[in-house]
Steps between C-alpha positions, in 0.01 A plus 500: 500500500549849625261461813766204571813703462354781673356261807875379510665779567279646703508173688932536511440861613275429757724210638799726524309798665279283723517148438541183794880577503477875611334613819267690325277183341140590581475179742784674753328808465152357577635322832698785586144724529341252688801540739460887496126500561562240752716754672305778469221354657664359759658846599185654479680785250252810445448577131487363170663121440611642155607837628729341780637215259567753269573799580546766241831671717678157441359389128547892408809515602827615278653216648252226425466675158872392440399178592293419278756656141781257694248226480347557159931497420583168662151321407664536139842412575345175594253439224829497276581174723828681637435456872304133624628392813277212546589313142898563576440394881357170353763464200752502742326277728472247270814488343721489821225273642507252168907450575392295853472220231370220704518639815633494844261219604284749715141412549282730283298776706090588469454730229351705713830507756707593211322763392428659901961437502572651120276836640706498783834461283387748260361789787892457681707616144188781473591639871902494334434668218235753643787573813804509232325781292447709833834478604721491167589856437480412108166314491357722761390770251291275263325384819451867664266535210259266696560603810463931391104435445340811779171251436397189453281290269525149392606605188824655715637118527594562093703820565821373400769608276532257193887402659367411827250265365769307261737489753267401767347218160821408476677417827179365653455286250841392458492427894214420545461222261860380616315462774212330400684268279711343764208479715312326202778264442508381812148460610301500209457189220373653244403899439431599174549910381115569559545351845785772597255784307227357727663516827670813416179666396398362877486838604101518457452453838714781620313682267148435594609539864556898471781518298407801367489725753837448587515847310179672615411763811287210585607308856476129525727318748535121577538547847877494690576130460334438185751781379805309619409277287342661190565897361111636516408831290554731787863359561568575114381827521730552841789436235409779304452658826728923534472387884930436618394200683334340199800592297608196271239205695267249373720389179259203425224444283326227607663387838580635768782282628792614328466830644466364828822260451734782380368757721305753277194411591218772644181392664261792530343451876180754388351658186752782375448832331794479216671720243630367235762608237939486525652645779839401692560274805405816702182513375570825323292519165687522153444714256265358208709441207236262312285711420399449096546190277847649362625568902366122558712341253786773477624566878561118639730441171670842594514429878627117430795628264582710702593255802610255205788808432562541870613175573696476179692807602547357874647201320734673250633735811555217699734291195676850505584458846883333494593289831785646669779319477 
């Protein structure tokens, strides 16, 4: 009895640290070293595989050490079941989807089709959401925790303040599966719930394919017209790029076309030497204000009232103003 109860939760604790729905599940990880050896074979790199994977300036650093408390942090926040996108995505889905009672007469698509068109639906409100927390001066702060890492390790795609990921939870999955529930409605006959969790959890692919490196020192390009059409790892890490010309590009996660419809798109022409961390549009760095676990979770709440008070007062000045008569 207690070698069940302890398998159990060491079986719920394992899911929520590593498990298929994080990017961290062994299986990613395995893929993503074959990718890395791949590359470092290819590029003929001197030294150690492990040593240039690895290296202790970026894993020892304070700033991937700050990582890792601000993952440990949010890893619990979601074992208490507070933030799942993907079961509110497909809740939301469903329901809107379930009030297309009969139909609109449309033939049924491929399984297959609707699952390649709900990725697409579901990558367009990502590139919204990602772009409105960049340039919202109130829900800019809670994402400038991401975006103030100096290094980067996979486990940097989890350094996010707890308010960033339920807002992001929330109006992605409110969108999103407004989204997907029309499209459902229209198209599909019959999805169930674990359909939606399937399709939604359809990111395994993007996963296998290198997803992780998206927040590594390690370069892997598609190639310029594959990245019109799909964000690769290097593009990603151009978005966390201090370089001016980078400043505020390559908003999606999985595709690449969104970017290149709405003009913020940046396709790298060679392999470039980056630095990452905050800095303005001038490229000039900022000064590191997230630099413990308390700083992490303390400053973006600060910073976010404070433009929350600003506009309030801009508001309240302007209802003073009386119109000449």
């Amino acid at each position: 009895m207690e070698m069940n109860w302890f398998a159990g939760v060491f079986s719920e604790v394992f899911n929520v640290l590593a498990g298929p729905l994080t990017r961290l599940w062994p299986i990613y990880l395995m893929f993503t070293l074959v990718i890395c050896f791949a590359i470092f074979r290819a590029r003929r790199i001197e030294g150690s595989f492990l040593g240039w994977l690895m290296p202790r300036s970026i894993y020892l650093h304070s700033s991937h050490i700050v990582d890792l408390k601000v993952f440990l942090v949010n890893r619990s926040i979601a074992a208490l079941g507070l933030i799942n996108l993907i079961f509110f995505n497909a809740l939301v889905a469903q329901w809107i989807g379930g009030s297309f009672a009969g139909g609109l007469g449309l033939a049924p698509l491929h399984p297959v089709l609707i699952s390649a068109l709900l990725l697409v639906v579901s990558d367009f409100g990502t590139y919204w959401v990602h772009r409105v927390h960049h340039e919202s001066p109130i829900f800019w702060p809670f994402h400038s925790l991401h975006h103030s890492a100096e290094v980067m390790t996979p486990v940097t795609v989890y350094r996010k303040h707890p308010v960033y990921d339920v807002v992001s939870s929330l109006v992605r999955g409110l969108f999103i599966g407004i989204l997907q529930g029309v499209f459902i409605g229209l198209f599909a006959d019959d999805v169930s719930l674990y359909t939606l969790i399937g399709v939604n959890a359809g990111y395994v692919l993007f996963n296998m394919a290198g997803s992780n490196l998206r927040h590594t020192h390690v370069w892997l390009g598609y190639g310029r017209v594959v990245e019109h059409i799909l964000i690769s790892p290097a593009q990603h890490q151009i978005h966390h790029s201090l370089a001016p010309e980078h400043h505020n590009k390559n908003y999606g996660e999985v595709l690449a076309l969104w970017d290149w419809m709405f003009g913020t798109l940046y396709v790298p022409r060679k392999r470039i030497e980056l630095q990452f961390g905050l800095a303005d549009a001038k490229g000039n760095r900022v000064r590191q204000r997230h630099d413990s676990l308390t700083a992490a979770m303390v400053v973006p709440m600060q910073d976010s009232w404070k433009q929350i008070k600003r506009r309030l007062r801009r508001r309240a000045s302007k209802s003073d103003v009386t119109p000449a008569e």
